[in-house]
C-alpha positions in Angstrom: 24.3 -4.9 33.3 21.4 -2.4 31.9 18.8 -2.5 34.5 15.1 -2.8 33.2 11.3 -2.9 34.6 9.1 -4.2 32.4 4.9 -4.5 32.5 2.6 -5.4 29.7 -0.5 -7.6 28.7 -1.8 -8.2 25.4 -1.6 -4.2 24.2 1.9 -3.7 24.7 4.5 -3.1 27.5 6.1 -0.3 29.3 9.8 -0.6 30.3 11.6 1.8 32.2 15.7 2.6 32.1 16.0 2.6 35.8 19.7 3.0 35.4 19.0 6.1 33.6 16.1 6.9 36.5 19.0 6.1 38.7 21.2 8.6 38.1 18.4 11.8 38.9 16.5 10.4 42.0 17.8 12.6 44.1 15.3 15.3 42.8 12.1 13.1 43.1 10.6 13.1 46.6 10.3 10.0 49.2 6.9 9.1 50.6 5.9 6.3 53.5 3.9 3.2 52.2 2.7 0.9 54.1 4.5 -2.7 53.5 1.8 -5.4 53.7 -0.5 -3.3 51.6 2.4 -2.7 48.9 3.3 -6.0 49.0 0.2 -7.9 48.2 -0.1 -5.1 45.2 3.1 -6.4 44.0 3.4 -10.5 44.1 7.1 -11.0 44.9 8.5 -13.5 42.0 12.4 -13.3 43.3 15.2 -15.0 45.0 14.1 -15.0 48.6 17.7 -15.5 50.0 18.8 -12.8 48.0 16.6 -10.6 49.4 17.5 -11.3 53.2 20.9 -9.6 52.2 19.4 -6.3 50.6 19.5 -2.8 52.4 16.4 -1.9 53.2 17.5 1.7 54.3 17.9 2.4 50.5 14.3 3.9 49.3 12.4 2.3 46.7 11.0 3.4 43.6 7.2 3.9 42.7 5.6 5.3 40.1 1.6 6.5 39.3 0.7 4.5 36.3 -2.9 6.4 36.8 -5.4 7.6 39.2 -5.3 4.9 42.0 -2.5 2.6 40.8 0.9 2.9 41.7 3.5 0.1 40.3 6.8 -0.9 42.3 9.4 -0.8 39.4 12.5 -1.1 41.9 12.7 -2.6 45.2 10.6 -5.7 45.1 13.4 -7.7 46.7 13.8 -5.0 49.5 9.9 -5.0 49.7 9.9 -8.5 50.8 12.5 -8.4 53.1 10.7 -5.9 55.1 7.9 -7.4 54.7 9.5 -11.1 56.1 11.1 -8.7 59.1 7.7 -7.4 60.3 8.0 -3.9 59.1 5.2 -1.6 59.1 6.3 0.4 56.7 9.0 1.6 54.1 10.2 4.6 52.3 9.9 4.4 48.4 10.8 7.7 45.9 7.1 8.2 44.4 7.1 9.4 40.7 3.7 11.2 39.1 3.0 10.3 35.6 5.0 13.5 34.3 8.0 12.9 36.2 8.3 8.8 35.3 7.3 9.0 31.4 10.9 10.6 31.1 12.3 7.6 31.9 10.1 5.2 29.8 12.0 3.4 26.7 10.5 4.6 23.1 7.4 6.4 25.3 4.5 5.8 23.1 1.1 7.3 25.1 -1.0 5.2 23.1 0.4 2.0 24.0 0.9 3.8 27.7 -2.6 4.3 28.0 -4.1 0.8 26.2 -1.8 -1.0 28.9 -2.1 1.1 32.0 -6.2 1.0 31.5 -6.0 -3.1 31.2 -3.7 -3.2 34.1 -6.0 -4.0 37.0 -8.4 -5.6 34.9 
């Protein structure tokens, strides 16, 4: 199965291969986050149950859309279980701008920026 993240609003979406990420995160470095504040930037939409059985020793991935907004694109189910277990906080793989529009599907920085600037709108 190809995995996908997907955001978008009226002027277009980004996707990113995160098979494709995947396979290079070992080069891209881990930062702390705390889990409450992560969390209620990124409503949890999932399978609860499913994510009670997730390892939450396995870093997540976040990247900077822009200055002062950083977007889960894998880990939300991991997210809430540490979040439902009471932990403070949890280590993600943080990508800059540079380093995650690699890894965008048909990159367009037109559409990027139209989407990214309506984001928290």
């Amino acid at each position: 199965m190809e995995q996908k993240y997907q955001i978008g609003n009226e002027y277009g979406s980004i996707m990113w291969d995160i098979e494709k990420l995947l396979r290079d995160i070992k080069k891209f470095r881990i930062k702390t986050f705390d889990v409450e504040n992560l969390a209620l930037n990124n409503p949890f939409h999932g399978n609860r149950e499913y994510a009670m059985t997730t390892d939450i020793t396995q870093p997540l991935i976040i990247v900077n859309l822009t200055d002062n907004i950083d977007k889960l694109i894998d880990g939300n189910h991991r997210l809430q279980k540490a979040l439902k277990l009471g932990i403070a906080t949890i280590d993600a793989y943080y990508l800059s701008f540079e380093e995650h529009c690699n890894y965008i599907v048909d990159f367009n920085e037109s559409i990027y920026r139209h989407v990214v600037s309506h984001w928290k709108k």
